[in-house]
VEXDRENFI-691317 format. One line per 8 residues: their letters; for each residue x, y, z of N, C-alpha, C. Coordinates in steps of 0.001 Angstrom, whole numbers, padded with zeros to 6 digits. Atoms other than C-alpha are relative to their C-alpha. Layout:
BEGIN
a> X/Y/Z/X/Y/Z/X/Y/Z ~ ...
***
This chain:
BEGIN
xxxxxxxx> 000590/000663/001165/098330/172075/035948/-001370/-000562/000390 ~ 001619/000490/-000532/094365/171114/036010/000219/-001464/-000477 ~ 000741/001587/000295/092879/168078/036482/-001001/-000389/-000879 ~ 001144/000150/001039/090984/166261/033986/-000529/-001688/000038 ~ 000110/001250/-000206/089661/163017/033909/-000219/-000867/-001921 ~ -000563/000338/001437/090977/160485/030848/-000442/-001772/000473 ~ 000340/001387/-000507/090416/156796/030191/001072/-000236/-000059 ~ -000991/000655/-000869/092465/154149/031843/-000323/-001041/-000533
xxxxxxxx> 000206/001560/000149/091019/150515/031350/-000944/000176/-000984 ~ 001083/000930/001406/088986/148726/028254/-000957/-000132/000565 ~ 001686/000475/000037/085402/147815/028083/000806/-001613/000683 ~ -000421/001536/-000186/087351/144342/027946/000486/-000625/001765 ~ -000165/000174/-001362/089529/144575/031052/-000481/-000060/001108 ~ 000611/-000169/-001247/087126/145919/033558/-001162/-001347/000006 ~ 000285/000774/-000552/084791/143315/032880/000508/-001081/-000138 ~ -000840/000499/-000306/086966/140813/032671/000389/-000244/001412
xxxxxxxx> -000394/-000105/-001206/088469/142152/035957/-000830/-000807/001078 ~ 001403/000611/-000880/085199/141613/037861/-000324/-001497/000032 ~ 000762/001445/-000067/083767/138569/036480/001298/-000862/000493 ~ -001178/001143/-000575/087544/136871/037258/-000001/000133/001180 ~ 000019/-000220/-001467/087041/138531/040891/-001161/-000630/000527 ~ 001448/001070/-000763/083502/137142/041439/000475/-001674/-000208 ~ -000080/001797/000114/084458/133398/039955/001164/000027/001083 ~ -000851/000709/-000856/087951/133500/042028/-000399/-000198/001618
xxxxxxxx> 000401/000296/-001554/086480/134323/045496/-001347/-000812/000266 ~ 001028/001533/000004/083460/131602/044608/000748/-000909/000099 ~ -000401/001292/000122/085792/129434/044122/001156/-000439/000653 ~ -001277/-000123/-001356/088477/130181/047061/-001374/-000469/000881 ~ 001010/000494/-000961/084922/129790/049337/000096/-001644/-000099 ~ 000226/001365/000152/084017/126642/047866/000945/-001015/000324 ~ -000720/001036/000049/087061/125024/047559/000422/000128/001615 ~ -000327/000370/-001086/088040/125477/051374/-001162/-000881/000240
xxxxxxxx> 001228/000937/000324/084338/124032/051478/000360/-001404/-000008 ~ -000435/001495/000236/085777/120903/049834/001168/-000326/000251 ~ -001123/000362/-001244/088914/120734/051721/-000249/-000321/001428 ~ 000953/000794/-001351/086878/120785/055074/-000275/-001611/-000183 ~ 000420/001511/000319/085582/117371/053725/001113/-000961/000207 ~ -000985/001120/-000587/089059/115613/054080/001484/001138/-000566 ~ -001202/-000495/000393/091869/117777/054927/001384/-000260/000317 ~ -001442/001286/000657/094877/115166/053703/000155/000193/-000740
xxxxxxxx> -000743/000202/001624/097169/115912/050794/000708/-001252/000339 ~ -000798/001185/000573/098701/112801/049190/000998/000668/-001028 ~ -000698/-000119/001770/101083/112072/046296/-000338/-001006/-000457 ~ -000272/001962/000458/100705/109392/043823/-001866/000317/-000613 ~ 001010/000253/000720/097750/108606/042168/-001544/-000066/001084 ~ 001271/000814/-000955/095232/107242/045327/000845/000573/001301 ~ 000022/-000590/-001365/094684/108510/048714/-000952/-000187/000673 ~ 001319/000651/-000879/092371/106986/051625/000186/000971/001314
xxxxxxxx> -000132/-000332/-001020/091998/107566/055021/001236/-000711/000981 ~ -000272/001255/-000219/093757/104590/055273/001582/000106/-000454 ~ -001316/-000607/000415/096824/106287/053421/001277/000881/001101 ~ -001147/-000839/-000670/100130/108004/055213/-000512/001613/-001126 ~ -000260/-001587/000815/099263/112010/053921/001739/000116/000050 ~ -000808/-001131/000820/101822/113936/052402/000238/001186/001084 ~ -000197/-000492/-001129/100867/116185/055053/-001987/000895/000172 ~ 001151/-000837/-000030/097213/117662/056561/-000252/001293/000971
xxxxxxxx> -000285/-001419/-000830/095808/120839/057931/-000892/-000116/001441 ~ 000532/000134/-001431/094773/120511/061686/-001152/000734/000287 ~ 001572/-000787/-000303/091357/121454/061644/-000767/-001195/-000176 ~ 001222/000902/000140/087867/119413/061747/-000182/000000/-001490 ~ 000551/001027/001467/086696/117142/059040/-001854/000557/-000194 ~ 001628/000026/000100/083113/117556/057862/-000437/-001194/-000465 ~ -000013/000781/000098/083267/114231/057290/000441/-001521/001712 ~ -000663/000748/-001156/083453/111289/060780/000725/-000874/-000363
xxxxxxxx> -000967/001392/000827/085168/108620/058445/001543/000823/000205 ~ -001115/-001001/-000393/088068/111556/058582/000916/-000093/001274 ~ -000278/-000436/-000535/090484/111466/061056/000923/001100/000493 ~ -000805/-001175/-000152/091371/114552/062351/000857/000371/001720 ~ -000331/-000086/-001220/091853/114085/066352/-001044/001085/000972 ~ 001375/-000187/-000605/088688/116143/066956/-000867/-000854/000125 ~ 001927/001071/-001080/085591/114963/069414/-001199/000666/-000938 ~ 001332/-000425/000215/083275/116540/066602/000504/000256/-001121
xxxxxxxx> -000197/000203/001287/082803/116682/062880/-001049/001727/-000352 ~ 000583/-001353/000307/081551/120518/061160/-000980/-000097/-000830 ~ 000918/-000125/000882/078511/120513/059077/000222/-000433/-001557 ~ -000119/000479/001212/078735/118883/055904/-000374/000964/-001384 ~ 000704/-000562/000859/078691/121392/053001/000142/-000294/-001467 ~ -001332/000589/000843/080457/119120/050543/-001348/000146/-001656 ~ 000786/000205/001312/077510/118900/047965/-000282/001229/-001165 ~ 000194/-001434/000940/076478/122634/047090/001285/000773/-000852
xxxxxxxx> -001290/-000579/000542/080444/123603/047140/000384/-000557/-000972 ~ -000466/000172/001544/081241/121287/044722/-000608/000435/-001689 ~ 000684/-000600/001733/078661/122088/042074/000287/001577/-000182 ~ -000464/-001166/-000269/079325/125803/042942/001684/000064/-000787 ~ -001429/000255/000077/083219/125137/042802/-000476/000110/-001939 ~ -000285/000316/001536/082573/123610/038958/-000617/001039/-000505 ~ 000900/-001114/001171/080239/126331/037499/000975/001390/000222 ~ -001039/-001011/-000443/082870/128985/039305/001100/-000304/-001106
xxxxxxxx> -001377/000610/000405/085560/127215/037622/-000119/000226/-001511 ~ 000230/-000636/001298/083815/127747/033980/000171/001048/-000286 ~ 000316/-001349/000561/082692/131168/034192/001918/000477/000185 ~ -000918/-000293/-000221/086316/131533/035294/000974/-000235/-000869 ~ -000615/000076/001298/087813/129907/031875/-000260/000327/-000588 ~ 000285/-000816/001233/085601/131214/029776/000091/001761/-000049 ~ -000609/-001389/000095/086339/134740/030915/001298/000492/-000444 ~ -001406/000183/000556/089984/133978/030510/000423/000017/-001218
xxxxxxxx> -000613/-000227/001601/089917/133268/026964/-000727/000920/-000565 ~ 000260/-001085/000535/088008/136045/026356/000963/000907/-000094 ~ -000766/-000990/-000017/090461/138099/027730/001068/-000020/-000913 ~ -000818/000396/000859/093208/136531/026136/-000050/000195/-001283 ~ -000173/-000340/000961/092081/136382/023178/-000276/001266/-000430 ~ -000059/-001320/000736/091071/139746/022345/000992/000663/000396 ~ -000950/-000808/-000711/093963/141110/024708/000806/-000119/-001111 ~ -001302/000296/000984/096339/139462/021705/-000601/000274/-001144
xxxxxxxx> 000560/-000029/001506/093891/140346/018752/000319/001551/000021 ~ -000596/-001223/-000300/094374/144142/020092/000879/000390/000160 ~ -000827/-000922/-000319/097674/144690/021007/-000009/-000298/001655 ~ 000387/-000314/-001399/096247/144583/024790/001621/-000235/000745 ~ -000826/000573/-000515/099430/142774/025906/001550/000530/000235 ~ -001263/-000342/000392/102385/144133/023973/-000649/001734/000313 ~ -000413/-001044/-000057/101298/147762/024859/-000772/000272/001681 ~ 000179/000390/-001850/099959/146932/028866/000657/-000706/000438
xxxxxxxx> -000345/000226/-001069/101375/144920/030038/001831/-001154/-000338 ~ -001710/-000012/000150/105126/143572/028285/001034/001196/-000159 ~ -000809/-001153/-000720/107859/145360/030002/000820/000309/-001196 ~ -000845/000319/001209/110060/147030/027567/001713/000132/000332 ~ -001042/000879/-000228/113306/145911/027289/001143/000670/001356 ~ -000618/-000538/-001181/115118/148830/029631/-000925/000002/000923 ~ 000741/-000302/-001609/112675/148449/032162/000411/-001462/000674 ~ 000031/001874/-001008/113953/144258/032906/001503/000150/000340
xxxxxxxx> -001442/-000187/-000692/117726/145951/033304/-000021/-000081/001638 ~ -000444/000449/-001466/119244/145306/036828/-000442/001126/000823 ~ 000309/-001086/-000380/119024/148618/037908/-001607/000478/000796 ~ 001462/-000612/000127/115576/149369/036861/-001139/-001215/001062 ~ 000540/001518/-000802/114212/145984/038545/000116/000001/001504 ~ -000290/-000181/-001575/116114/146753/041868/-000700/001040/000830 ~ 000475/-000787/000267/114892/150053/041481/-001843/000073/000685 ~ 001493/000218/-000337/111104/149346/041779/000308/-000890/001124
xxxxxxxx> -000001/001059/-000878/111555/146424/043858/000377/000967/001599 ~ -000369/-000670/-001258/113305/149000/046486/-000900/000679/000312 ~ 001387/-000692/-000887/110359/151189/046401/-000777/-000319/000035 ~ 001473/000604/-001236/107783/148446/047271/000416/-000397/000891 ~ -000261/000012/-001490/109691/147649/049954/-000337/001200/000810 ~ 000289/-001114/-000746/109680/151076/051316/-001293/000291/000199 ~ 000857/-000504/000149/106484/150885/050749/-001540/001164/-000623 ~ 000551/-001498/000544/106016/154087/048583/-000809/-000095/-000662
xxxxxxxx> 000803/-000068/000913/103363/155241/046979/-000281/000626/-001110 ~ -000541/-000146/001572/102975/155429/043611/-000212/001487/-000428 ~ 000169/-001462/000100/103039/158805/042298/-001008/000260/-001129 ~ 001378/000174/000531/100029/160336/040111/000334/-000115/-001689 ~ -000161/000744/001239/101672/159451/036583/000358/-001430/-000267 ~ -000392/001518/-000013/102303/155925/037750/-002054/-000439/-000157 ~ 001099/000453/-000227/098201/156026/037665/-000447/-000915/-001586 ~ 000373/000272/001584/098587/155993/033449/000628/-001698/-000694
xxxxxxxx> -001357/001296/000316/101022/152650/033518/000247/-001091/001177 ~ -000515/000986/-001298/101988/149657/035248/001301/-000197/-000018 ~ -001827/-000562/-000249/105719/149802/036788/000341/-001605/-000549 ~ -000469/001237/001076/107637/146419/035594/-000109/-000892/000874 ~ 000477/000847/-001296/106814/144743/038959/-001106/-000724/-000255 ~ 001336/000163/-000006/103268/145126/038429/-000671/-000763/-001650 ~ 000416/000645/001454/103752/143879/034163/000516/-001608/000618 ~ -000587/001343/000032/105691/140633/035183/-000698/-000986/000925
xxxxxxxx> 001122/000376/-001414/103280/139866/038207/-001045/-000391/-000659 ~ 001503/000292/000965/100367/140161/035887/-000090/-001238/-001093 ~ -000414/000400/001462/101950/138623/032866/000260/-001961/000945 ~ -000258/000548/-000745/103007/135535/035651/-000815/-000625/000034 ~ 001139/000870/-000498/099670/134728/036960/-001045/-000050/-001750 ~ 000618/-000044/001404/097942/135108/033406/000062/-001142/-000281 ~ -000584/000838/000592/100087/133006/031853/000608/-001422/000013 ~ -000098/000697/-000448/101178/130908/033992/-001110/-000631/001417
xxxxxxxx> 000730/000450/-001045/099410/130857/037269/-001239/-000927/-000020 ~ 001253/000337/-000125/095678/130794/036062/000413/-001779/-001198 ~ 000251/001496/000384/096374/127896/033742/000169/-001525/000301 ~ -000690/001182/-000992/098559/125512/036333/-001506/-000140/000357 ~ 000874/000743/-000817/095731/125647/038394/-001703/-000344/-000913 ~ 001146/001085/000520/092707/125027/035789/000547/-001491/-000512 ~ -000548/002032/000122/095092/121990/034693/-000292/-000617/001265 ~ -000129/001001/-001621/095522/120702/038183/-001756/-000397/000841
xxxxxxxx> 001693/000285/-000917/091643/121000/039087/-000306/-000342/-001014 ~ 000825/001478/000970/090623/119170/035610/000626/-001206/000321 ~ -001082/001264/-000134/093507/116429/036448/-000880/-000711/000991 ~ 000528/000671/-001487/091096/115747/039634/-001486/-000513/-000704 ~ 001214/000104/000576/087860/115209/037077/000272/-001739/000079 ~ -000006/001127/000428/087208/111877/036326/-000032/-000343/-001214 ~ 000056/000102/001336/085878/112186/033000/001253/000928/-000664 ~ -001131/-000439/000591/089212/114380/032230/000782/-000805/000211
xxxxxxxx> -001125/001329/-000035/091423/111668/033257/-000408/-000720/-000994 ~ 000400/001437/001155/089279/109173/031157/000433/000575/-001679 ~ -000203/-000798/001211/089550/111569/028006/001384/000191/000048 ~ -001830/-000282/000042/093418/112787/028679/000649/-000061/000873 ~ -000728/000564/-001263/095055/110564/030715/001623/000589/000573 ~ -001831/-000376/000460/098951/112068/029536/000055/000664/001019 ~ 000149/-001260/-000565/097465/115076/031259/000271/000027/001362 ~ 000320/000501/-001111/097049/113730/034718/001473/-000626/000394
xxxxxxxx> -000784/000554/000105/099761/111539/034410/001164/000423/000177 ~ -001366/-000955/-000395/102478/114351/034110/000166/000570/001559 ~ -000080/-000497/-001140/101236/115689/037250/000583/-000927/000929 ~ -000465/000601/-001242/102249/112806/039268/-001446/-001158/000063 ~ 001389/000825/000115/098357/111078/039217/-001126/001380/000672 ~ 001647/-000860/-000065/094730/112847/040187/000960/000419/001981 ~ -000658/-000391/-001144/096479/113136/044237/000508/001075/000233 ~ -000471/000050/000422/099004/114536/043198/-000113/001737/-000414
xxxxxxxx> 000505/-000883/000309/097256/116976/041417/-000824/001189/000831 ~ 000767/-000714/-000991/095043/117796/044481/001186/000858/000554 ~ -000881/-000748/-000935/098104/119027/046391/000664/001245/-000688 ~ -000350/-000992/000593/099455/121162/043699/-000861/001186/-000054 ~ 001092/-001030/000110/096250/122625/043441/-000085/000986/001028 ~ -000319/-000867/-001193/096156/123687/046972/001013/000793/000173 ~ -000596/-001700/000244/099792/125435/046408/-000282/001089/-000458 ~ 000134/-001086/001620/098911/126965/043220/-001109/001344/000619
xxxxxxxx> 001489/-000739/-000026/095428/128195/045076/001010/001132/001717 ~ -000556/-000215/-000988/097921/129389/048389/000719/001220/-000900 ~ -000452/-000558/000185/100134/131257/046078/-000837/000944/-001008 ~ 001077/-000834/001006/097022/132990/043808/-000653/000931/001489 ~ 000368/-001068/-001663/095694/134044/047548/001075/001393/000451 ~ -000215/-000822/-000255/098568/135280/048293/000597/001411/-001092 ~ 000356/-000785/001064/099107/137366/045244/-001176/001205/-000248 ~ 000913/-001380/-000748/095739/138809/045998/000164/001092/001269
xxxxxxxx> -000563/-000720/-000865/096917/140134/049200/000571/000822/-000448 ~ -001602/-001376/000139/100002/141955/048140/-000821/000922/-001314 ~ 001091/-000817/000889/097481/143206/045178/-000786/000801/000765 ~ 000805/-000693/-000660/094770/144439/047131/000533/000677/000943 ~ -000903/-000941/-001174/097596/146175/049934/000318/000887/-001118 ~ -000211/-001079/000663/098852/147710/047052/-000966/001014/-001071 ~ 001199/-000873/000543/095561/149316/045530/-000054/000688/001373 ~ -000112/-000696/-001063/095092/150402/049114/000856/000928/000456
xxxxxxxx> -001729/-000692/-000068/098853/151875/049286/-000268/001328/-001466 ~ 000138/-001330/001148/098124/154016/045749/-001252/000322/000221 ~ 001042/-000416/-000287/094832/154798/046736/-001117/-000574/-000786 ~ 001250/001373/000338/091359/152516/046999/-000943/000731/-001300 ~ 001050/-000495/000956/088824/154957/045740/000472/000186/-001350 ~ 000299/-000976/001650/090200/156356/042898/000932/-001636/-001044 ~ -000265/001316/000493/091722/152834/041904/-000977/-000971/-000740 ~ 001605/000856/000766/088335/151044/041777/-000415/000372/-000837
xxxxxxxx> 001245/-001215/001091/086715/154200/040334/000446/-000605/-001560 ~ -000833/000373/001234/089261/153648/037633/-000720/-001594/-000813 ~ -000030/001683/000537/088487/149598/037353/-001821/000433/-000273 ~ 001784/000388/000241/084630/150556/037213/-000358/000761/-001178 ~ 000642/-001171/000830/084318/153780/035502/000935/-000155/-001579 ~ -000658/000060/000727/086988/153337/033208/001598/001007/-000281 ~ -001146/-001197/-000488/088952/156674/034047/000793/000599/001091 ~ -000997/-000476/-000670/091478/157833/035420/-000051/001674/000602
xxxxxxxx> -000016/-002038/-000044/091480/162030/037281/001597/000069/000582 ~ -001577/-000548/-000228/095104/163272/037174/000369/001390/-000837 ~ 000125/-001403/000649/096867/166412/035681/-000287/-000197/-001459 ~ -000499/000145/001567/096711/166946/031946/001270/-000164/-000384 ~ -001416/000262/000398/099133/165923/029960/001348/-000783/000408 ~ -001026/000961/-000715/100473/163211/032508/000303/-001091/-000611 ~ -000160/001056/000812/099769/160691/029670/000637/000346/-001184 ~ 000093/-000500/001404/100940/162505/027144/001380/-000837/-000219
xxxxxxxx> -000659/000960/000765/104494/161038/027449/-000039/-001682/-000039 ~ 000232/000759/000534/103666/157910/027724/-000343/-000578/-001461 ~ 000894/-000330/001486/101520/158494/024702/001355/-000222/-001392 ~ -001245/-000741/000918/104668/160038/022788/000758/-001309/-000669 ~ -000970/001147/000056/106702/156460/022874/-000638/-000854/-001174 ~ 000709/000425/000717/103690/155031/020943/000122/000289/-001460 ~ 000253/-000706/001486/103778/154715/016981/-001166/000019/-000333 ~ 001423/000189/000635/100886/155422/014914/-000891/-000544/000114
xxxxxxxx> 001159/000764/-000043/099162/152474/014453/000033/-000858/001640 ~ -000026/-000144/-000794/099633/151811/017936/-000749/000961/000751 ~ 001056/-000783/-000695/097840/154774/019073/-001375/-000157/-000639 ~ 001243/-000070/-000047/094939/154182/016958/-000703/-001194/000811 ~ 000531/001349/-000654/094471/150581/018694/-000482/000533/001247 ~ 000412/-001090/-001966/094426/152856/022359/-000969/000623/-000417 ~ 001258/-001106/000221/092189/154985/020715/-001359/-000985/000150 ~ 001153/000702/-000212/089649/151998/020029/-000336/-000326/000811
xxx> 000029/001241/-001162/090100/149878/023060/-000429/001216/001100 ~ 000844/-000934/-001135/089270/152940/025567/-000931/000513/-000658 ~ 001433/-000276/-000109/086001/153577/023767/-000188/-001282/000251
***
């Protein structure tokens, strides 16, 4: 069967994709940046030097008020990262509700990326799950679809992930505390908030990892190509059943969204 090359991703998604990949690794830099500066989690509302941590990470302070048990303090980069950090942290919401919202004004959601209902059976779940263990790689009609691993993963950090952690890094504002205190407040206090943040930002890292192993595992080039160009090269007719499952007005929405 010949190869042909078909679209794969939206105008929307790819940039989307990007601009959320440039703001998150600005704002993974930065924020270790401003962790260097005093690295002590608390709980509770207030946290000094002067405080019992929660628990810290054994490295130099860029700060000497800090103690860390090092004879030497690292370059202070606390000023640029933070303004960096906050303008990262915009372009990084306002891309979000772009996506969002047009992802749900289109369809984007309910026909990418929610699993349908026999794909969350026991079976089917164990199923995938057994062949990312093994490692396998995906085969070339898995290029047209995401397996139910890869919808609930997505659907996860979307939905949940990215918004924990823009709550938890406004909770640390000042002027967001002063404006919506409730907000802050649920977390535990602004502290509190810092430490969650640091999970939330630990478990979005590692998420990228097992992401980026597995673009590498189905193959880099023609993965990216895909996220840049928009298309996909596989046989003909590998989308077709996919396609098939689709009603009507359903396919004309695919039809728009890949021009």
């Amino acid at each position: 069967m010949p190869e042909t090359s078909q679209p794969r991703h939206s105008l929307l998604v790819r940039v989307t994709h990007w601009l959320t990949t440039i703001a998150f690794l600005a704002l993974l830099v930065t924020g270790l940046e401003i962790v260097v500066s005093h690295p002590r989690f608390y709980w509770g509302e207030t946290g000094s030097v002067n405080t019992e941590p929660l628990f810290k990470i054994p490295i130099p302070s860029s700060r000497n008020l800090v103690p860390t048990g090092y004879g030497y303090v690292l370059p202070d980069q606390n000023g640029w990262s933070r303004y960096l950090h906050f303008q990262s942290a915009w372009l990084l919401i306002l891309t979000g509700l772009l996506y969002v919202g047009v992802g749900l004004f289109r369809g984007h959601f309910r026909r990418e990326l929610f699993p349908a209902r026999s794909d969350l059976s026991a079976r089917r779940l164990m199923s995938s799950i057994a062949g990312h263990l093994r490692l396998k790689r995906p085969s070339v009609e898995e290029a047209w679809s995401y397996n139910v691993l890869q919808r609930l993963a997505y659907l996860l950090i979307i939905f949940v992930g990215f918004p924990l952690i823009i709550w938890t890094g406004l909770a640390m504002s000042p002027s967001f505390v002063s404006a919506v205190p409730a907000a802050v407040n649920l977390l535990g206090g602004q502290q509190s908030a810092r430490t969650l943040h640091f999970f939330l930002t630990g478990a979005l890292v590692l998420f990228l990892a097992v992401h980026v192993f597995m673009v590498i595992l189905a193959g880099f080039r023609s993965r990216v190509r895909a996220m840049i160009s928009g298309r996909v090269i596989g046989r003909t007719g590998a989308r077709q059943e996919p396609l098939q499952r689709l009603q009507a007005p359903e396919l004309e929405a695919l039809k728009l969204e890949d021009q």
